[in-house]
C-alpha atoms as a printed R data frame, in Angstrom:
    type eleno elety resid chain resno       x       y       z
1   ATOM     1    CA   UNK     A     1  -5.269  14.807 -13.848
2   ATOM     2    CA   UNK     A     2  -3.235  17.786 -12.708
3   ATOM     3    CA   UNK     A     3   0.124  18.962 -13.762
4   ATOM     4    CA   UNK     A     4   2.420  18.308 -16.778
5   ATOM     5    CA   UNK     A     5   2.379  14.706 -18.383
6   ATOM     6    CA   UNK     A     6   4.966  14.357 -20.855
7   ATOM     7    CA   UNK     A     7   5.492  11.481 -23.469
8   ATOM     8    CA   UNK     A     8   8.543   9.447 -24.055
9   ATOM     9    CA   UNK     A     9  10.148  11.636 -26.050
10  ATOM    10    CA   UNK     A    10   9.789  14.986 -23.998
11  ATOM    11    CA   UNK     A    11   6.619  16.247 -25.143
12  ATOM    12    CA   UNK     A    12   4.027  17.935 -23.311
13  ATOM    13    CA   UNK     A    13   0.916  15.681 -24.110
14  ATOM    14    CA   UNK     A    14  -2.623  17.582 -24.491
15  ATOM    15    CA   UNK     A    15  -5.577  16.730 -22.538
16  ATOM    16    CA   UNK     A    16  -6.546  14.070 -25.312
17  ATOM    17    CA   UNK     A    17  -3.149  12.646 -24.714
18  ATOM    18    CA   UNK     A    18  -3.809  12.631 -20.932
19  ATOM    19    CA   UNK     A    19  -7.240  10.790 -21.389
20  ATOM    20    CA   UNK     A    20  -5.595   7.954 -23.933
21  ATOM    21    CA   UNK     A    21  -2.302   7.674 -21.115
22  ATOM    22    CA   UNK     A    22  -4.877   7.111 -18.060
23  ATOM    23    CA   UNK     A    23  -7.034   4.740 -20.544
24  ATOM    24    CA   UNK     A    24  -4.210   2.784 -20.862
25  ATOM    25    CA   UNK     A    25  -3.132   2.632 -17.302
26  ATOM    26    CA   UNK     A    26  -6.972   1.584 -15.954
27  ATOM    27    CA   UNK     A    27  -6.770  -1.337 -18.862
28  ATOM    28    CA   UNK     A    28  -3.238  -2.530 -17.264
29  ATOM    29    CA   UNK     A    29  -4.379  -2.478 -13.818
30  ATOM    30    CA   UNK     A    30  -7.839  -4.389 -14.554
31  ATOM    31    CA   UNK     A    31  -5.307  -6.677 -16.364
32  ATOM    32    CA   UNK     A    32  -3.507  -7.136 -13.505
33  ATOM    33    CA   UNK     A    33  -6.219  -7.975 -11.518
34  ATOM    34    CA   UNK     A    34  -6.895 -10.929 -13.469
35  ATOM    35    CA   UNK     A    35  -3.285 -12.119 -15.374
36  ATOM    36    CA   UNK     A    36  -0.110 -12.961 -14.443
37  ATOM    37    CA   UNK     A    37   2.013  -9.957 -14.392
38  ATOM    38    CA   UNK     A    38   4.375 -11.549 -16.849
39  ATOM    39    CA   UNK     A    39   2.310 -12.171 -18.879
40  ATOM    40    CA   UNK     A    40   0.588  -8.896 -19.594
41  ATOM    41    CA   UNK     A    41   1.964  -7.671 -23.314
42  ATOM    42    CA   UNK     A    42   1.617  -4.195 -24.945
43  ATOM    43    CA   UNK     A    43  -0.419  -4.984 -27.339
44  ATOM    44    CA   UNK     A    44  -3.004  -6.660 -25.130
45  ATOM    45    CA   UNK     A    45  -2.891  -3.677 -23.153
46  ATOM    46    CA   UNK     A    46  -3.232  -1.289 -26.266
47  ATOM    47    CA   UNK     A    47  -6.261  -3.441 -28.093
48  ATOM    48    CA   UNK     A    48  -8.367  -3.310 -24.257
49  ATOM    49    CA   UNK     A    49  -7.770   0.352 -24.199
50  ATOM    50    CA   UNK     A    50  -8.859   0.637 -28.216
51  ATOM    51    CA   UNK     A    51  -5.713   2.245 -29.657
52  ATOM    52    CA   UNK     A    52  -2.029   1.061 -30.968
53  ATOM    53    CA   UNK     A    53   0.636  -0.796 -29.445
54  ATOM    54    CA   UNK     A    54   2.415   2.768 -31.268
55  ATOM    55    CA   UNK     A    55   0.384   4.924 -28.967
56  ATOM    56    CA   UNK     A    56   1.327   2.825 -25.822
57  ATOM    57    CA   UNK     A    57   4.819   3.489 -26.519
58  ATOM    58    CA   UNK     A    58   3.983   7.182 -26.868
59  ATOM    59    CA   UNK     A    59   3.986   7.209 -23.174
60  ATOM    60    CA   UNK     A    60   5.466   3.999 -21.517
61  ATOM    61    CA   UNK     A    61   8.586   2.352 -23.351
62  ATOM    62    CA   UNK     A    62   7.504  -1.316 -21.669
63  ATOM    63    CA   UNK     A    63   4.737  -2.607 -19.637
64  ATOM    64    CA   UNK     A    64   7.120  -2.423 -16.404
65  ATOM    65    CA   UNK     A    65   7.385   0.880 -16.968
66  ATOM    66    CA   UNK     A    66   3.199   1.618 -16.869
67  ATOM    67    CA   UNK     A    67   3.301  -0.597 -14.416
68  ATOM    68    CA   UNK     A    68   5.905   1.599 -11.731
69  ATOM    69    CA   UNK     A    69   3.668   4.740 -12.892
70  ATOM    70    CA   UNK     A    70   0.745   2.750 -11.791
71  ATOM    71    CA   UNK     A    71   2.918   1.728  -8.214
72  ATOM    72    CA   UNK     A    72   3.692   5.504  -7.897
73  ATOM    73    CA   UNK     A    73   0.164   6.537  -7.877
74  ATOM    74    CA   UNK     A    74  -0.388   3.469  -5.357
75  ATOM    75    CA   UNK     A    75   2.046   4.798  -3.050
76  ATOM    76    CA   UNK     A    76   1.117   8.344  -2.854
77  ATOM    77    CA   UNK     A    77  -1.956   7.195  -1.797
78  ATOM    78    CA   UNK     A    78  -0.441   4.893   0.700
79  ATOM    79    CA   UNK     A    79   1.352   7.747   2.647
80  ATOM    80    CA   UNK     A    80  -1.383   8.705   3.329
81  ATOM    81    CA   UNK     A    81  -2.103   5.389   6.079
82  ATOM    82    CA   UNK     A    82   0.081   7.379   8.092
83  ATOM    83    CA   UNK     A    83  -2.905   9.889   8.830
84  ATOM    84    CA   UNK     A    84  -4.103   7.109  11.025
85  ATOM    85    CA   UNK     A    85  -1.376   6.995  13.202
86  ATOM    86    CA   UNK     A    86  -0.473  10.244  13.678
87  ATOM    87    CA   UNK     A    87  -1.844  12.755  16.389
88  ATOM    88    CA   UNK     A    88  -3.972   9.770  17.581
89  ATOM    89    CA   UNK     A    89  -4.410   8.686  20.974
90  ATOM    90    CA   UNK     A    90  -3.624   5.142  22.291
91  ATOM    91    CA   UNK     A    91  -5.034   5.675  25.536
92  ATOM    92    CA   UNK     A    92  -8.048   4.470  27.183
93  ATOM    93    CA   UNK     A    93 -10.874   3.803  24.406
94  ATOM    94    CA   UNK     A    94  -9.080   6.103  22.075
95  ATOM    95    CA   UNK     A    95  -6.260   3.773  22.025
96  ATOM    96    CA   UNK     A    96  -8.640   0.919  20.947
97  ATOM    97    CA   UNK     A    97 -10.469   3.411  18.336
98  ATOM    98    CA   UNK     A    98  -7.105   3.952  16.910
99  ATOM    99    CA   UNK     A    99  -5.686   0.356  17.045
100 ATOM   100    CA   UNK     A   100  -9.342  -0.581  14.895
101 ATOM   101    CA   UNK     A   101  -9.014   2.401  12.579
102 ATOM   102    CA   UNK     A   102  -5.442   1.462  11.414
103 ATOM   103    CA   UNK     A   103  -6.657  -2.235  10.831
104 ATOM   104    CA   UNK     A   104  -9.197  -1.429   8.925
105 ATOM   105    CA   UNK     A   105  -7.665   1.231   7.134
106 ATOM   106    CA   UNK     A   106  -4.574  -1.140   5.630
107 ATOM   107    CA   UNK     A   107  -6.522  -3.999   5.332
108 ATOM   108    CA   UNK     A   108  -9.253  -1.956   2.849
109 ATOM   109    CA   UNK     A   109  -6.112  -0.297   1.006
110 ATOM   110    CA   UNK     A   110  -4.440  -4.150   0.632
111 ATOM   111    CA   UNK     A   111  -7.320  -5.072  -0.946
112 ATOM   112    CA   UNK     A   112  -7.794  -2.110  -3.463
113 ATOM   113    CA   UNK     A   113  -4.349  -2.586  -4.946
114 ATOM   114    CA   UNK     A   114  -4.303  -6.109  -4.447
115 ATOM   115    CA   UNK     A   115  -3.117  -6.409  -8.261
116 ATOM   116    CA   UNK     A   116  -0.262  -4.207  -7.834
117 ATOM   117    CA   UNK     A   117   0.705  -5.101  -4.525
118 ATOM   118    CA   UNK     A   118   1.140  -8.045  -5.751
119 ATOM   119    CA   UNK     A   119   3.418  -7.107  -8.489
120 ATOM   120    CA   UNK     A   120   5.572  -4.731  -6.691
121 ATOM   121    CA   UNK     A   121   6.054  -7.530  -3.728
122 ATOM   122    CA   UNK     A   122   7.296  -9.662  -6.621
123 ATOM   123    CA   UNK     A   123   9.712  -6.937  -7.894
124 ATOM   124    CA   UNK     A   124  11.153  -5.904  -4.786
125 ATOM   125    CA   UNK     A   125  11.424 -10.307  -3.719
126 ATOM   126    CA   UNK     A   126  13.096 -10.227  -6.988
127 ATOM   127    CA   UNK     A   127  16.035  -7.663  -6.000
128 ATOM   128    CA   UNK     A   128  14.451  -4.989  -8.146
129 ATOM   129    CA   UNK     A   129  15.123  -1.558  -6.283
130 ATOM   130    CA   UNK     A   130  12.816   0.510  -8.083
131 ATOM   131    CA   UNK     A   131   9.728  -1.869  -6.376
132 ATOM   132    CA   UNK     A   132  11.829  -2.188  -3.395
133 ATOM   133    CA   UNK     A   133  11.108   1.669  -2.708
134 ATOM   134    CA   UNK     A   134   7.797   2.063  -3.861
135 ATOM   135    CA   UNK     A   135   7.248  -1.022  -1.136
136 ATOM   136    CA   UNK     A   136   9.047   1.060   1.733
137 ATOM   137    CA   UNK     A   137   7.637   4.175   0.851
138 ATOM   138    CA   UNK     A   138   4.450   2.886   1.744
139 ATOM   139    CA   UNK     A   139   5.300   0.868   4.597
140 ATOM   140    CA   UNK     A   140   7.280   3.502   6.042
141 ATOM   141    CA   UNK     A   141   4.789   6.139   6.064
142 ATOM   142    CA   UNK     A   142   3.124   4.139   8.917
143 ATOM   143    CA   UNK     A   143   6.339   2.955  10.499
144 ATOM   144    CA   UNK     A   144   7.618   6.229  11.273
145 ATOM   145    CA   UNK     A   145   3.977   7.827  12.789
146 ATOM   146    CA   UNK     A   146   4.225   4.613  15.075
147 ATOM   147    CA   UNK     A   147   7.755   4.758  16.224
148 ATOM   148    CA   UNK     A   148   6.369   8.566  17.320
149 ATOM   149    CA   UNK     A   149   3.712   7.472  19.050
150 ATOM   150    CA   UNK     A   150   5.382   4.761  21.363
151 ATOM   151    CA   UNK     A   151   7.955   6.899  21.749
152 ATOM   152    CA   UNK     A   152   5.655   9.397  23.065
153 ATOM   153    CA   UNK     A   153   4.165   6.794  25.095
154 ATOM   154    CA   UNK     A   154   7.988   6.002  26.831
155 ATOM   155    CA   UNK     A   155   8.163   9.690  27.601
156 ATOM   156    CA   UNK     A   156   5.442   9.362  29.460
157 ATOM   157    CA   UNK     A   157   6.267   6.680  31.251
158 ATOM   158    CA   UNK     A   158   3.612   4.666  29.935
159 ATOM   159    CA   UNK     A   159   5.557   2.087  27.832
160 ATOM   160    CA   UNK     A   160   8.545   0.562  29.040
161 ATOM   161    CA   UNK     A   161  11.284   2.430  28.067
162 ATOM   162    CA   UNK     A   162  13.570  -0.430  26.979
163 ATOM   163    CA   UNK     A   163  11.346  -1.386  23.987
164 ATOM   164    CA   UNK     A   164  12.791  -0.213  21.166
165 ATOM   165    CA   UNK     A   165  10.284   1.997  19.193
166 ATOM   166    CA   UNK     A   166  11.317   1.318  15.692
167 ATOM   167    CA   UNK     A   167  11.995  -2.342  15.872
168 ATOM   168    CA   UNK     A   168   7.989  -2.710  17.590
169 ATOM   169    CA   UNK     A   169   6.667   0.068  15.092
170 ATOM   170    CA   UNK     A   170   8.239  -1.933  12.282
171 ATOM   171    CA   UNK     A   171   7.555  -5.494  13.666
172 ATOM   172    CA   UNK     A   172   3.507  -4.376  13.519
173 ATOM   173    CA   UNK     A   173   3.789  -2.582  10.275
174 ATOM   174    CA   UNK     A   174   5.084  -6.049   8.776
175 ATOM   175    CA   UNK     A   175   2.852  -8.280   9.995
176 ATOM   176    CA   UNK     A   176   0.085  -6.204   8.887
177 ATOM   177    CA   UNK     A   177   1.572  -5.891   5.446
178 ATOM   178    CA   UNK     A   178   1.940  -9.779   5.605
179 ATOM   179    CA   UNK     A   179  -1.650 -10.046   7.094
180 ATOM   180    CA   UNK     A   180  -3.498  -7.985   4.329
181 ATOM   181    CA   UNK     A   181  -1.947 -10.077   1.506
182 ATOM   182    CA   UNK     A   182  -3.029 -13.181   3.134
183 ATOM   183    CA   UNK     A   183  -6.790 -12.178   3.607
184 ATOM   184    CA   UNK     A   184  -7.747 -14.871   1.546
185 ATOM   185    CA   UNK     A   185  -5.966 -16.929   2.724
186 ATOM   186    CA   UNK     A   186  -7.599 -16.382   6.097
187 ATOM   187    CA   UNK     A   187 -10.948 -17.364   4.354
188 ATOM   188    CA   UNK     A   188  -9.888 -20.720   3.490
189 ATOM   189    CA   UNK     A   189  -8.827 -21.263   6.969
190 ATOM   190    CA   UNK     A   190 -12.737 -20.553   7.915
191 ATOM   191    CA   UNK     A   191 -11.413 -17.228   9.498
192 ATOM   192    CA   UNK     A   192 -14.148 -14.526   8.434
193 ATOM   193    CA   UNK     A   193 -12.953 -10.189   7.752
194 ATOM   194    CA   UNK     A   194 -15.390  -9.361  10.839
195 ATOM   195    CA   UNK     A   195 -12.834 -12.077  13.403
196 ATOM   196    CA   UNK     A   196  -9.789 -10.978  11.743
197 ATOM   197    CA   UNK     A   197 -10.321  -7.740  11.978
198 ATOM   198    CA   UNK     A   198 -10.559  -7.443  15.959
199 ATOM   199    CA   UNK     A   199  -7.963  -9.801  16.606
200 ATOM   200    CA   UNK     A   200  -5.372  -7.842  14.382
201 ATOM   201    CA   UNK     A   201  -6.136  -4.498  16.348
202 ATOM   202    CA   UNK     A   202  -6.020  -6.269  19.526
203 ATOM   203    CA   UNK     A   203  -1.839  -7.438  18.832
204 ATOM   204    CA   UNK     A   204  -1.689  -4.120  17.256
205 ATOM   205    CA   UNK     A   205  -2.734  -2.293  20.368
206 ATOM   206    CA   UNK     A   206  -0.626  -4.659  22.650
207 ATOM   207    CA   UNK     A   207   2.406  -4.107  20.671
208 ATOM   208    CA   UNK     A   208   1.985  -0.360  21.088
209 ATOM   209    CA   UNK     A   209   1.256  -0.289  24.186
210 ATOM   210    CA   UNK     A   210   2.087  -3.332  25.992
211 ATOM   211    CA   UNK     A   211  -1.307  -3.554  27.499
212 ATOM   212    CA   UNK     A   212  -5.222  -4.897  26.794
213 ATOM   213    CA   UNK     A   213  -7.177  -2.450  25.079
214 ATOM   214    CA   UNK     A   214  -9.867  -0.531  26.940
215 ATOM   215    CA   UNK     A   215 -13.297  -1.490  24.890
């Protein structure tokens, strides 16, 4: 853990302190993974991570509060989607290399913060504008590198230049979003990862480009 971590009340916690704070936020997040956001209570979270429900609030003043540190961390990591996007080609076999990558990519981060996906979906569905941005942040990340590259693509003359960038870029970027929190869902329907996969890049690719992919 690098830089300052502070408590509630203002102080500059040691590297013990640091240790005991992360403890606590791996306990809530394997929590999450297995209850009901609401009901997840402090001192659950504080006897899994072998200290006080005292301690917890040395750090968090609720569990929504842990919980939006826990989001944070989430969505840092989700900017980072956008490196998939960005600088890539979406022409010729490159285009289909990068239409696969960028499934693949958000599909495997969906499903390693399924838990808290799932609780920041509810927030922000709930009108809560703290979850609400920590939702965009991450979706728009990818949003924006797309809108670039179609763009780049009209300027070229190789996408039709009345398409409007953003509302395609953001039209794919949802229906992935919508797509990874459904994966199981796909299972029960008899659809297995290695078919949904292909099929996602190939309306992925289309959408950016208006054309089949070259395989």
């Amino acid at each position: 853990m690098t830089g300052q971590v502070r408590t509630v009340d203002g102080r500059v916690a040691g590297r013990r302190g640091q240790a005991t704070r992360q403890k606590l936020l791996d306990c809530l997040s394997e929590m999450l993974s297995s209850s009901p956001y609401r009901d997840v209570k402090v001192i659950d979270v504080a006897r899994k991570a072998g200290t006080s429900p005292a301690t917890f609030y040395q750090y968090f003043p609720d569990v929504e509060g842990a919980v939006l540190e826990i989001a944070d961390g989430m969505a840092k990591e989700g900017a980072e989607l956008t490196d998939l996007v960005a600088g890539r080609s979406w022409v010729g076999k490159s285009g289909w290399a990068t239409a696969e990558e960028l499934v693949d990519g958000f599909l495997s981060f969906w499903r390693r913060n399924d838990a808290i996906l799932r609780v920041v979906d509810l927030g922000a569905a709930e009108g809560d504008k703290r979850f609400y941005k920590i939702r965009m942040k991450i979706l728009n990340a990818v949003t924006n590198s797309l809108t670039e590259s179609i763009e780049d693509l009209q300027s070229r003359n190789k996408v039709d230049k009345e398409v409007s960038a953003a509302a395609m870029a953001g039209s794919i970027v949802a229906m992935l979003a919508a797509v990874a929190g459904h994966q199981k869902g796909f299972q029960s329907w008899g659809v297995k990862q290695a078919e949904l996969k292909p099929n996602l890049a190939l309306l992925v690719h289309f959408g950016v480009t208006g054309k089949k992919p070259t395989k």
